[in-house]
C-alpha positions, 0 to 999 in steps of 0.5 A: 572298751574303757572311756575317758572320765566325762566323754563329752567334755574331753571331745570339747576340749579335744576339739578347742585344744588340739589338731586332731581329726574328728575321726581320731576325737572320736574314737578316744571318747567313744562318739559318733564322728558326726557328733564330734563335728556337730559338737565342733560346730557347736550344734550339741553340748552347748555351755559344756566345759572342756575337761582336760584329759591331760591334766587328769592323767587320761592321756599325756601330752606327748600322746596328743602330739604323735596323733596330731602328725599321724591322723591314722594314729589314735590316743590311748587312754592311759591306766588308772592307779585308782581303784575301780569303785564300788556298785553301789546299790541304793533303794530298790525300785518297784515297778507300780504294777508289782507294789500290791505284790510287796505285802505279799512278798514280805508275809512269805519271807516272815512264814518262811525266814523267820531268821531274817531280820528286818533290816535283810528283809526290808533290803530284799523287798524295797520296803520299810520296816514299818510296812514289815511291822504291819504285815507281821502285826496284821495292821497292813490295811490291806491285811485281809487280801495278804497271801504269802506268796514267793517274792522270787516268783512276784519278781520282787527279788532275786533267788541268789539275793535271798539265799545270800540273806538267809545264810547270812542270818543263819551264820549270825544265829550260829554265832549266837548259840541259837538254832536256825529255824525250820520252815513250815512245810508247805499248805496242801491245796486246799481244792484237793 
């Protein structure tokens, strides 16, 4: 089900400017009727401005009217020439208790990607580059308690994220002539 631009501010001025019913408000703005009423009784969305569908292309005037004869009828909102946008994806957020996590995560993607650049590692963990430059120079002050451990399994980040980025940096050292490098196997267990 997609939504008018700006839900609440519609059903505002939906309810100012306009005879529909409440029933008919909100099922175009996706709301509760009982919301819609408390809205018309100005008991929520105080000192929200209407914003007119209208005006912006999310329902014709004509629309308005059939359903403001009809109370049965219901508004349909109107397809959008405008690309869909983009998900962006910002900062990566680690939770407090994963934190000590990271310095683990970013010493096992160094061992074991060593194609990765800083930048594709720092996108993967969260992290800075500085924090990378410490765990790789051994100057973390946590340097002695740095176990590398598998940022998939710490929840750190997602397996398809880090072969995304792998083959990302293994199609960059083709381009450039150089041979991808190959993980070391892995340490036995030391109690066996």
């Amino acid at each position: 089900m997609t939504l008018p631009l700006m839900p609440k501010a519609t059903a505002v001025w939906l309810i100012e400017k306009t005879g529909l019913t409440f029933v008919q408000i909100a099922d175009f703005c996706g709301m509760h009727p009982l919301e819609v009423q408390a809205i018309a009784d100005g008991e929520v969305a105080q000192g929200i401005v209407g914003y007119d569908p209208v005006a912006n292309s999310q329902v014709t005037q004509a629309d308005i009217t059939r359903c403001e004869a009809d109370a049965n009828a219901r508004l349909r909102l109107l397809a959008t020439t405008l690309p869909a946008p983009k998900r962006l994806r910002g900062a990566r957020y680690t939770p407090v208790a994963k934190r000590n996590d990271r310095p683990d995560g970013i010493a096992f993607l160094l061992r074991n990607f060593p194609q990765l650049s800083e930048t594709q590692v720092g996108k993967l963990m969260g992290t800075t580059k500085d924090t990378i430059q410490k765990v790789r120079d051994r100057t973390h002050w946590n340097s002695a308690n740095i176990k590398p451990r598998d940022p998939v399994i710490l929840g750190l980040c997602s397996q398809s994220d880090l072969n995304m980025a792998v083959a990302t940096a293994n199609e960059r050292l083709e381009r450039e002539g150089r041979a991808v490098p190959v993980p070391p196997p892995p340490e036995a267990d030391e109690a066996a």
